[in-house]
Residue frames as qw, qx, qy, qz and C-alpha x, y, z in Angstrom:
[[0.965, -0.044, 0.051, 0.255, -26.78, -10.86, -7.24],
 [0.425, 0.648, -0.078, 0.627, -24.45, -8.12, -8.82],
 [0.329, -0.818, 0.273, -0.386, -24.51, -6.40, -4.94],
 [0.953, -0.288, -0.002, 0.096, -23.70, -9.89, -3.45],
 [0.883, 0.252, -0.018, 0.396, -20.90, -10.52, -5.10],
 [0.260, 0.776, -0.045, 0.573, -19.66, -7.25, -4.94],
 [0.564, -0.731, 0.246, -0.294, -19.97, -7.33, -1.02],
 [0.951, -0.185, -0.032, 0.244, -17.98, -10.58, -0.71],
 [0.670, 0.214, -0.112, 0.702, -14.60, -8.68, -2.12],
 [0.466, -0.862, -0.009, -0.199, -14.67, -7.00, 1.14],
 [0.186, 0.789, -0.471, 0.348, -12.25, -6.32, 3.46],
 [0.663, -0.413, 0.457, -0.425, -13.58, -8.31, 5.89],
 [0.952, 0.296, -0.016, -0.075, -13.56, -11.52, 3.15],
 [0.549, 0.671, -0.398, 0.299, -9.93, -10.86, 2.31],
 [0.095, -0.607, 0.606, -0.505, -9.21, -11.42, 5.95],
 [0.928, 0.056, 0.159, -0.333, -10.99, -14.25, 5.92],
 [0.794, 0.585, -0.159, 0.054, -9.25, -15.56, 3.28],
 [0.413, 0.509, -0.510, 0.557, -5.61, -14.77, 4.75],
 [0.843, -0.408, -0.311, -0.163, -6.61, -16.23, 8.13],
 [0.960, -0.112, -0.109, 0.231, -3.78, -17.80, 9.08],
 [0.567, 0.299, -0.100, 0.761, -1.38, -15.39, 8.04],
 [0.188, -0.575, 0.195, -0.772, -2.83, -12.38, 10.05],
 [0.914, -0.267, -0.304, 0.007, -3.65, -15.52, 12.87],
 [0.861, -0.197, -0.248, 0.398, -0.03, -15.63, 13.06],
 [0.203, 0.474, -0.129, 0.847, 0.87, -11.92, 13.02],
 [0.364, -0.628, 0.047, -0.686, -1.00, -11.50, 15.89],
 [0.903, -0.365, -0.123, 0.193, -0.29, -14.62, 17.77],
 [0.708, 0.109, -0.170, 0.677, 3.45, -13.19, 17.53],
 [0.165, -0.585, 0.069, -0.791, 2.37, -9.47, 18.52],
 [0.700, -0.601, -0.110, -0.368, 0.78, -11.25, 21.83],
 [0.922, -0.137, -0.227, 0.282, 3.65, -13.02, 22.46],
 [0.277, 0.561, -0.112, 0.772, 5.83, -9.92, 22.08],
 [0.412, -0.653, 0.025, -0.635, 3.53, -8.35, 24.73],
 [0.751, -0.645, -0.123, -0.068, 3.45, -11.11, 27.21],
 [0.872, -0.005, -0.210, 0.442, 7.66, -11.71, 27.00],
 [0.123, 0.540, -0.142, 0.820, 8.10, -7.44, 27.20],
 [0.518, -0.692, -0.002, -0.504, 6.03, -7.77, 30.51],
 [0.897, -0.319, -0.180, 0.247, 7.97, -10.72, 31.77],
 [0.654, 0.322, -0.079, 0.680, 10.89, -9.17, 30.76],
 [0.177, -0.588, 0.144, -0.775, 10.08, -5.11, 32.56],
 [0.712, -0.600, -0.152, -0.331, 8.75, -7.28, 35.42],
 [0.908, 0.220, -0.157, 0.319, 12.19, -8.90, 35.90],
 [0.035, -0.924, 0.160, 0.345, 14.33, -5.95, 35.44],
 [0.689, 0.149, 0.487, 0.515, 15.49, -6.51, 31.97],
 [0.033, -0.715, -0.016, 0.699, 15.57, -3.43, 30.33],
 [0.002, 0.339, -0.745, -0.575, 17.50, -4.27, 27.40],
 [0.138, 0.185, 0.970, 0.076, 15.35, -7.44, 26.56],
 [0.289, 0.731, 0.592, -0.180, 12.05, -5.60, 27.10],
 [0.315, 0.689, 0.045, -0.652, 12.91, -3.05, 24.66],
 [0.049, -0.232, 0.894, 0.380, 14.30, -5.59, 21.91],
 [0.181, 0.473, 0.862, -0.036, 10.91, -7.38, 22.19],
 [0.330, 0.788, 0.444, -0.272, 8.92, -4.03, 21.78],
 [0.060, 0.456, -0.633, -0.622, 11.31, -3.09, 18.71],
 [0.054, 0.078, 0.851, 0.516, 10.30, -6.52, 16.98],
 [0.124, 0.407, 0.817, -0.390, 6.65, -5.66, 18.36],
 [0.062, 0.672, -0.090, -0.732, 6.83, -2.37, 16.70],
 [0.206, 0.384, -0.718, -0.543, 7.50, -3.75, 13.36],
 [0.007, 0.121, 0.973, 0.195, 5.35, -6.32, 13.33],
 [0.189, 0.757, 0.321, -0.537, 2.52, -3.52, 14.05],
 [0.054, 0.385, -0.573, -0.721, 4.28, -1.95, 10.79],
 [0.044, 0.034, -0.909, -0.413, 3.45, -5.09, 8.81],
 [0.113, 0.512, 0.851, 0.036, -0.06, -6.04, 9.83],
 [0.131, 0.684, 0.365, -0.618, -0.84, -1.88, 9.07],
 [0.384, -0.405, 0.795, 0.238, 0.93, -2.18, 6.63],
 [0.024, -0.077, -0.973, -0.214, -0.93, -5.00, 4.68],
 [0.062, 0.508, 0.738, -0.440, -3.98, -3.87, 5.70],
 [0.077, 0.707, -0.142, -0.689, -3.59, -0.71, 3.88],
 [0.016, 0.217, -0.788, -0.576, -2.13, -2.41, 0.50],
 [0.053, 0.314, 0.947, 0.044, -4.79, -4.86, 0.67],
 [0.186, 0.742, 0.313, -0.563, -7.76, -1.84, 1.53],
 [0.063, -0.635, 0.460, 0.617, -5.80, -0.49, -2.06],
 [0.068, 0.127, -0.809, -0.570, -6.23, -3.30, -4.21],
 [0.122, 0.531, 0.818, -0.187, -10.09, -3.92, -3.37],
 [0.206, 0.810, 0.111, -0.538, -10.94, 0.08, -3.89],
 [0.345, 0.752, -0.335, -0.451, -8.52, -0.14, -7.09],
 [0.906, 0.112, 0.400, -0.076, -8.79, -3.46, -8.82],
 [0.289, -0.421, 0.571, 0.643, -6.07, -4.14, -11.27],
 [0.366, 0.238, 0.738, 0.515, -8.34, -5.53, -13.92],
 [0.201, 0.949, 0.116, -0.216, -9.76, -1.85, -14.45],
 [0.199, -0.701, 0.420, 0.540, -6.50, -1.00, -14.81],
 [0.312, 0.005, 0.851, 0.423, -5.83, -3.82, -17.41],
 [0.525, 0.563, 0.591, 0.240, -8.94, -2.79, -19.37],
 [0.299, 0.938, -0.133, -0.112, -8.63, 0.66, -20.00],
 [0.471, -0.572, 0.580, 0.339, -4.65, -0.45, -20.69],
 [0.418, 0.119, 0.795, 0.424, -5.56, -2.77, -22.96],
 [0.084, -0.319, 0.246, 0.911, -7.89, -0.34, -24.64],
 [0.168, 0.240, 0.956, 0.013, -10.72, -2.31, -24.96],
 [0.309, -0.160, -0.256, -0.902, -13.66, -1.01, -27.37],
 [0.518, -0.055, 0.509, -0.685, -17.19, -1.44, -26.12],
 [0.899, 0.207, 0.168, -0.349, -18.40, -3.98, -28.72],
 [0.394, 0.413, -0.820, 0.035, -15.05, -6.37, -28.74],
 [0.940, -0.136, -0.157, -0.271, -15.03, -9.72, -28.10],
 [0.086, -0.596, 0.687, -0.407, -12.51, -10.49, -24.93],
 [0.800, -0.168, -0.576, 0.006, -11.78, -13.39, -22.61],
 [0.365, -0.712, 0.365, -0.476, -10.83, -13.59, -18.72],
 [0.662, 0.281, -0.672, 0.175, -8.78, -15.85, -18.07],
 [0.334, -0.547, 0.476, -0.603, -9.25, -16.68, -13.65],
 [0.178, 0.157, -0.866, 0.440, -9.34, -18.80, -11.06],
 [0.391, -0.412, -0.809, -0.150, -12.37, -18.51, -10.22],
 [0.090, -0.485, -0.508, 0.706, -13.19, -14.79, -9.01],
 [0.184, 0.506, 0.780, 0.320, -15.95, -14.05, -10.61],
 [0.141, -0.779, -0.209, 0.574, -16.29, -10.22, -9.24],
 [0.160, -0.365, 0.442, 0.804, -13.87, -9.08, -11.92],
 [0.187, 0.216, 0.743, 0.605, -16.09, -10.31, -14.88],
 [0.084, -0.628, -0.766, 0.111, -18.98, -8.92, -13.41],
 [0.034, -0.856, -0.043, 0.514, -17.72, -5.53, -13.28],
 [0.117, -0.216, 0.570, 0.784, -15.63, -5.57, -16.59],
 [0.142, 0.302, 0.862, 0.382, -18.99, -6.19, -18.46],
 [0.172, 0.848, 0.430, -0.256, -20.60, -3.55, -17.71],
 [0.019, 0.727, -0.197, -0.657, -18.09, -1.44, -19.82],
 [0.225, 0.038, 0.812, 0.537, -19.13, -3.65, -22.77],
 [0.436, 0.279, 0.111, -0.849, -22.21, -2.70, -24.89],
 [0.945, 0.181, -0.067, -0.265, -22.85, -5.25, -28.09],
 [0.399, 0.593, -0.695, 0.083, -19.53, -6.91, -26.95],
 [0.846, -0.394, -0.073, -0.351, -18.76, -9.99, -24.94],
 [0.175, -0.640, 0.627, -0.408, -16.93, -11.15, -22.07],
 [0.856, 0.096, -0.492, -0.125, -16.00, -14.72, -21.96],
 [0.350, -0.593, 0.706, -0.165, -14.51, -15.46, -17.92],
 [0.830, 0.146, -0.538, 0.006, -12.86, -19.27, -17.93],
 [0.678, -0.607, 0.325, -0.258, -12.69, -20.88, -14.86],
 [0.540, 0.465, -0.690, 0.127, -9.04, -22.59, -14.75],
 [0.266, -0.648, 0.629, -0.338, -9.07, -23.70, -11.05],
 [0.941, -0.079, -0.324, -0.053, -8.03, -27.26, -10.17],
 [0.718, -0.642, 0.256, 0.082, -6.04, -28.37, -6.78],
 [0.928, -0.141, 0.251, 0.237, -3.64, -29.76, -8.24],
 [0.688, 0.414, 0.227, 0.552, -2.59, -26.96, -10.54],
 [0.038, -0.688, 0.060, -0.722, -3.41, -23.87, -8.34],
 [0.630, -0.483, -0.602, 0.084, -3.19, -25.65, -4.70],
 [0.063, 0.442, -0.335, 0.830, -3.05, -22.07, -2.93],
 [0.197, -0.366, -0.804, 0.425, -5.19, -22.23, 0.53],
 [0.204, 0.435, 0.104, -0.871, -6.15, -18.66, 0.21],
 [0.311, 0.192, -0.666, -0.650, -7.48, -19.45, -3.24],
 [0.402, -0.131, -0.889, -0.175, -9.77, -22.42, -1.88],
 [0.007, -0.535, -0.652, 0.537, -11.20, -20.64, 1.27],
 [0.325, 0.374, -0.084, -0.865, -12.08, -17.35, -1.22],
 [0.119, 0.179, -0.974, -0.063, -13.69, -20.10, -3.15],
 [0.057, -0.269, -0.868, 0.414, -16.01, -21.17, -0.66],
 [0.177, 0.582, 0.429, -0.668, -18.13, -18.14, -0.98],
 [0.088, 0.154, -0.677, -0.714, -18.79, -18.57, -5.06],
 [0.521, 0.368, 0.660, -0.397, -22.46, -19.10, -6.00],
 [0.558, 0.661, 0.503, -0.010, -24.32, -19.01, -9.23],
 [0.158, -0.283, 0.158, 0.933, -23.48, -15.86, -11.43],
 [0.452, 0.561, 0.398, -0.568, -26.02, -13.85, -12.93],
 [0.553, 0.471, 0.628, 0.280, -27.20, -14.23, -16.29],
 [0.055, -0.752, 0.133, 0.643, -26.00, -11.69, -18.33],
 [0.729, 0.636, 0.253, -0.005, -26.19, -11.49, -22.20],
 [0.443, 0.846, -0.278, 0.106, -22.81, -9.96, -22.35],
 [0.213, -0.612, 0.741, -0.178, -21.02, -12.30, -20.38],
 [0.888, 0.117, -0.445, -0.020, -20.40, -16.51, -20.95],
 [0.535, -0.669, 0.445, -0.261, -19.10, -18.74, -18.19],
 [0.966, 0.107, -0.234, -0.029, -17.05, -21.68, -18.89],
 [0.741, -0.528, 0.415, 0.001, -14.67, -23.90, -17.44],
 [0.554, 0.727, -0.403, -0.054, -10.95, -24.95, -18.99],
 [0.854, -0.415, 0.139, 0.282, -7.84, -26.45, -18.63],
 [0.405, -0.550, 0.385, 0.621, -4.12, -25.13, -18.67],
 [0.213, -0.438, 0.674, 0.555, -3.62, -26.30, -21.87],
 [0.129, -0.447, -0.685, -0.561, -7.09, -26.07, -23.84],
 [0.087, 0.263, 0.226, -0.934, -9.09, -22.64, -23.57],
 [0.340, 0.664, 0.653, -0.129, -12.95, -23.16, -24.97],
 [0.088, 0.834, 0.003, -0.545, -12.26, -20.75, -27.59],
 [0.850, 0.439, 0.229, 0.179, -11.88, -21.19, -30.97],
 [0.620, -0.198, 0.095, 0.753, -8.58, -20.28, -32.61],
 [0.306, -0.004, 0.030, 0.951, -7.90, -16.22, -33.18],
 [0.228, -0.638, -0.687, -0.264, -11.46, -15.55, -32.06],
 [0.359, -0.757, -0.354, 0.415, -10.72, -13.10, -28.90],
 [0.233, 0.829, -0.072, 0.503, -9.39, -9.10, -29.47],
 [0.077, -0.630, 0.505, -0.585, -7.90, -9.37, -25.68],
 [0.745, -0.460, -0.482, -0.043, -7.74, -11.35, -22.97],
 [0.120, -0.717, 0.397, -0.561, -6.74, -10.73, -19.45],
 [0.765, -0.223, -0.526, 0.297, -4.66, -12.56, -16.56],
 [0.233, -0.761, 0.344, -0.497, -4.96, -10.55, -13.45],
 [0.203, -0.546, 0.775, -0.243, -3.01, -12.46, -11.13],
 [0.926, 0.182, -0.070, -0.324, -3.68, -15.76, -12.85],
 [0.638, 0.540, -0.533, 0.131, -0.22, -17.02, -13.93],
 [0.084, -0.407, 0.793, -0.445, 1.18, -16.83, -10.26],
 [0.791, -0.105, 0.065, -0.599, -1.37, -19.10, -9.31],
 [0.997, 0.017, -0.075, -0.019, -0.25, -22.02, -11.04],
 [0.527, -0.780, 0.295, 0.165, 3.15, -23.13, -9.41],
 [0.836, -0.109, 0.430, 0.323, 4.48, -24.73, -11.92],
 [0.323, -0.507, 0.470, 0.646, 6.59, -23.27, -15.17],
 [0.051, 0.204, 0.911, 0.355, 5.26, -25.61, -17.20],
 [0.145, 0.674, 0.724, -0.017, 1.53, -24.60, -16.64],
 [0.168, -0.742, 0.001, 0.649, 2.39, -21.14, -17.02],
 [0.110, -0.245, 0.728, 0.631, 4.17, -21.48, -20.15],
 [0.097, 0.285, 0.931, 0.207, 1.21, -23.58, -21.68],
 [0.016, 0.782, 0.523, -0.338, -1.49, -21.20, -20.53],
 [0.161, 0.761, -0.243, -0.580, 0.24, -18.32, -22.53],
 [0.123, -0.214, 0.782, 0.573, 0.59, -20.25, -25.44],
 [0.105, 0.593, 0.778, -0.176, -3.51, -20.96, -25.04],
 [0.130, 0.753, 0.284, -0.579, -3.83, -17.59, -24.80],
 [0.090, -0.463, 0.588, 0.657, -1.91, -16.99, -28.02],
 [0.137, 0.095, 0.863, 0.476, -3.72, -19.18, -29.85],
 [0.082, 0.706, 0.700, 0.074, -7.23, -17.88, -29.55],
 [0.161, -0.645, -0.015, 0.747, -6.17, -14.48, -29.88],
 [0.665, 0.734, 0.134, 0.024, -6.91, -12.68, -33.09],
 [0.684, 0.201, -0.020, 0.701, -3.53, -11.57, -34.88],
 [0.106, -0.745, -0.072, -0.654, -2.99, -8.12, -33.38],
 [0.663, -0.484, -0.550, -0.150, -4.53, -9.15, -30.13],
 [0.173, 0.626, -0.526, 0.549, -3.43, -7.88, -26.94],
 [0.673, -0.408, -0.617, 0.020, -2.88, -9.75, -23.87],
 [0.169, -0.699, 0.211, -0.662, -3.30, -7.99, -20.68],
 [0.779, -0.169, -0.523, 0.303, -1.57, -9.38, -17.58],
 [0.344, -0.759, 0.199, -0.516, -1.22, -8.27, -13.62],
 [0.858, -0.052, -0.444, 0.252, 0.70, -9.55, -11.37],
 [0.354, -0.916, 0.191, -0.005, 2.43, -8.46, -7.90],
 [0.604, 0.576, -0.329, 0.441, 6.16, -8.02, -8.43],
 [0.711, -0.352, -0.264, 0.549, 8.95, -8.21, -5.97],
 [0.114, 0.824, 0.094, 0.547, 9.51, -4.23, -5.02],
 [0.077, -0.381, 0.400, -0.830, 10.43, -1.99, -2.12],
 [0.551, -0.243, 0.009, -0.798, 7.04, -1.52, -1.25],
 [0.862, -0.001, -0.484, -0.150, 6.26, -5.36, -1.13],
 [0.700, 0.015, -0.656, 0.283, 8.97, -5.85, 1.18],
 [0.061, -0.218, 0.424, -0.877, 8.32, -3.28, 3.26],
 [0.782, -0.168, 0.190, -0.569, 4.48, -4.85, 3.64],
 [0.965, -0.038, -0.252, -0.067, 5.14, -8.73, 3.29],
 [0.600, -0.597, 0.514, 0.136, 8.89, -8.93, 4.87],
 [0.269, -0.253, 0.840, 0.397, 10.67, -11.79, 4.15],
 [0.596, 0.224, 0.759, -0.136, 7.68, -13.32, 2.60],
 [0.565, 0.782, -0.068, -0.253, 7.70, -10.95, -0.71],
 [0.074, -0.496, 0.782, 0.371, 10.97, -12.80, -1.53],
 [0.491, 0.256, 0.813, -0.180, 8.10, -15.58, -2.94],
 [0.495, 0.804, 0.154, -0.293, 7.24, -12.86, -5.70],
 [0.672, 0.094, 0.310, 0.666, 9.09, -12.87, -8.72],
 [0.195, -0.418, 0.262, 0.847, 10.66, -9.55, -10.78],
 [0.451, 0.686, -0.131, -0.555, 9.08, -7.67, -13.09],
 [0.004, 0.571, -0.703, -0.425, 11.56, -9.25, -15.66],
 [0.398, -0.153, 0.864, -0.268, 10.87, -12.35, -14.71],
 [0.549, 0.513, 0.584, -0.305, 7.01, -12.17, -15.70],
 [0.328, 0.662, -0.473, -0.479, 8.63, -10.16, -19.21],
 [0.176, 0.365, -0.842, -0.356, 10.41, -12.88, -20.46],
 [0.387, 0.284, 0.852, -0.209, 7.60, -15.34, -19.34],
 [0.465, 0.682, 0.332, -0.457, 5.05, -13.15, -21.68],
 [0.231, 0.703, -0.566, -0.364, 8.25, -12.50, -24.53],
 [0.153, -0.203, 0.964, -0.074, 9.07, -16.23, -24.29],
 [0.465, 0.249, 0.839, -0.133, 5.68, -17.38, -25.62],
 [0.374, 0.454, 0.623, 0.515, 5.72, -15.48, -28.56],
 [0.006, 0.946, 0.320, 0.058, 3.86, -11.91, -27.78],
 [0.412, 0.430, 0.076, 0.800, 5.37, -8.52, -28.46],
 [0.266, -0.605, -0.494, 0.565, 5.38, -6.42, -24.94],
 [0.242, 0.604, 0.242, 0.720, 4.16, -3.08, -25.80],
 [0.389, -0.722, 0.187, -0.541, 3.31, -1.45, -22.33],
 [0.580, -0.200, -0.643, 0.458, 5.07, -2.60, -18.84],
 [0.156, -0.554, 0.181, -0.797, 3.68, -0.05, -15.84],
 [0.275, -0.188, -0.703, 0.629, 3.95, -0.43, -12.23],
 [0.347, -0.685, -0.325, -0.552, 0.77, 0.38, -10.28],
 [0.564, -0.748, 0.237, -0.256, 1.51, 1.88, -6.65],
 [0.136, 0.615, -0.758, 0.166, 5.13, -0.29, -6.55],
 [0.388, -0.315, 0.778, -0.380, 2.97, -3.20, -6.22],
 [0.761, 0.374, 0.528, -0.036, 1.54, -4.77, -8.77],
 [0.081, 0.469, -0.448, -0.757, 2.81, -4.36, -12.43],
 [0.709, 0.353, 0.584, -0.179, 1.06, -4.68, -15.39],
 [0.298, -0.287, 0.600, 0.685, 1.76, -5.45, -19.28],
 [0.634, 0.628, 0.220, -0.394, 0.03, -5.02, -22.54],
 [0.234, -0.221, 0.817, 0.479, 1.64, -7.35, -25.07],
 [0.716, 0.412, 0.125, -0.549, 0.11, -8.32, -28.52],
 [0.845, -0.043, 0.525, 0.092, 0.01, -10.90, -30.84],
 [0.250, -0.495, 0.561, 0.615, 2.19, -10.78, -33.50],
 [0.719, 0.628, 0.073, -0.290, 0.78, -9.95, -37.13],
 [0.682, 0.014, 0.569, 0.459, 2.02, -12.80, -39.42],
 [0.204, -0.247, 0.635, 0.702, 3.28, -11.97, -43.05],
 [0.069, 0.427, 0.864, 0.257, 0.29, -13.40, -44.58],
 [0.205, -0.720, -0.480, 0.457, -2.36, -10.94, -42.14],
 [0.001, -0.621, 0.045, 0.783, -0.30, -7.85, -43.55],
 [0.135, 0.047, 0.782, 0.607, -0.77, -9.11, -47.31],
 [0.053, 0.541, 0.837, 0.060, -4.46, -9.93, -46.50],
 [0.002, -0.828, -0.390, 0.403, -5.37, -6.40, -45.06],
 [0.073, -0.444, 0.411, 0.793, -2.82, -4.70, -48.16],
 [0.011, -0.260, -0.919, -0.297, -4.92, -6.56, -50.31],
 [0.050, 0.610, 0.789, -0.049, -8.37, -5.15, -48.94],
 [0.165, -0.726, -0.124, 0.656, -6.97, -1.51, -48.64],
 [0.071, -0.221, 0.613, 0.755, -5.52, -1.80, -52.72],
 [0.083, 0.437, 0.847, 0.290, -9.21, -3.16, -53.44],
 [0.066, -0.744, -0.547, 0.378, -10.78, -0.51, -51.54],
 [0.128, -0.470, 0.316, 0.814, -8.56, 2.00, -53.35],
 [0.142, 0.205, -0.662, -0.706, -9.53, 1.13, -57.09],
 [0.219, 0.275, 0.934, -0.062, -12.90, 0.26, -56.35],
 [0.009, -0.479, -0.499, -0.722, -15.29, 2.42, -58.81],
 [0.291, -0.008, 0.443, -0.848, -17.73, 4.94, -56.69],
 [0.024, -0.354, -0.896, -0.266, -20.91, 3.84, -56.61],
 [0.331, -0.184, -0.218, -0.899, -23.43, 6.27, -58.20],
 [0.113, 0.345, 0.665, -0.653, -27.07, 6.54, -56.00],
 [0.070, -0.454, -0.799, -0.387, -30.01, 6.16, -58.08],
 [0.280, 0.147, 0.236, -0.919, -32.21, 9.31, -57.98]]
């Protein structure tokens, strides 16, 4: 089941998935072609080399995308995000998704007596991408795995008791949901089942160069680094890493802020540990 799955986040799937968009890059490359032949058949000159200019560039883009996309399949961000987040083999983490179940499957093997808790957030109405509902389609069962739990959530209640996780992770989760509001709520979830310390680990593609040089106009849709900062600062968490991966995704490692109380409790166990008598071993 572990190969299945693994085979679906193909290249071929991902193109699957984005259909429409590479549908219409190439419906506009053909057109190019037939209007440069009308055009050289004519005797336009000018015209037919305007057309194979925009033709050119739209060759750019779909190679382009192809490439980026070849990039984030071979180098998944949520590797990135666990070794980031520093994750020991017997902590107790969450995955916060939409419902691609690949990622947990492969983060769990770098757990030993730890466990890996994925939550399935997806609901039309709060994530109503297309791409997101045809990748979907090809979800089955998941395997039974002693170091992994499957449940199902909502925005704004995470199955998870309160300060119970050492990390969770949103690889491109947040963009998902379109609204502000569910965003906002979903980091404030996360906050709460987080132990004090905790670090959340978040991924997300950022508006960049790179981006616009593969998506065009269409990477104006991405928001700014910043953006996703104050979104993560703004619910309470203390950013402690921000690092661009290939000028096209960035990712953060924030934690949860250790109340007053927390630092008492653990000064408290360290002043007990200090002045606690040795204890002598019975020969």
């Amino acid at each position: 089941m572990i190969a299945t799955i693994r085979r679906k986040a193909s290249l071929r799937d991902y193109l699957f998935d984005h259909a429409p968009y590479y549908a219409g890059v190439l419906g506009a490359m053909t057109l190019c072609l037939l209007i440069a032949a009308t055009a050289f058949a004519i005797g336009w000159p000018a015209i037919t080399m305007l057309v194979l200019a925009g033709l050119l560039i739209l060759l750019y883009v779909l190679v382009a995308s192809l490439l980026i996309a070849r990039r984030k399949l071979t180098e998944p961000d949520y590797e990135a995000l666990f070794v980031l987040g520093q994750v020991k083999p017997d902590d107790r983490l969450a995955q916060v998704d939409v419902g691609r179940r690949e990622a947990g499957i492969a983060l769990c093997r770098h757990l030993t007596v730890g466990k890996l808790t994925v939550i399935d957030l997806y609901n039309p109405r709060w994530t109503p991408s297309p791409v997101l509902a045809r990748a979907r389609r090809r979800l089955r069962t998941p395997p039974g795995d002693p170091r992994l739990a499957w449940l199902e959530g909502q925005v704004d209640l995470l199955p998870l008791p309160d300060g119970s996780q050492a990390a969770v992770l949103l690889d491109d989760t947040l963009s998902q949901f379109w609204q502000a509001g569910d965003r906002e709520r979903l980091l404030a979830e996360t906050l709460r089942v987080l132990k004090p310390g905790g670090r959340l680990l978040v991924a997300e593609r950022t508006r960049s160069l790179s981006n616009w040089l593969a998506l065009g106009p269409a990477a104006g849709n991405l928001h700014s680094p910043s953006y996703w900062r104050s979104l993560i600062e703004g619910a309470g968490f203390l950013v402690e890493v921000e690092r661009s991966r290939h000028d096209l995704t960035t990712c953060w490692r924030a934690a949860k802020p250790v109340t007053d109380q927390d630092y008492q409790l653990a000064f408290r166990f360290e002043e007990a540990a200090e002045t606690r008598p040795p204890t002598i071993t019975a020969r």
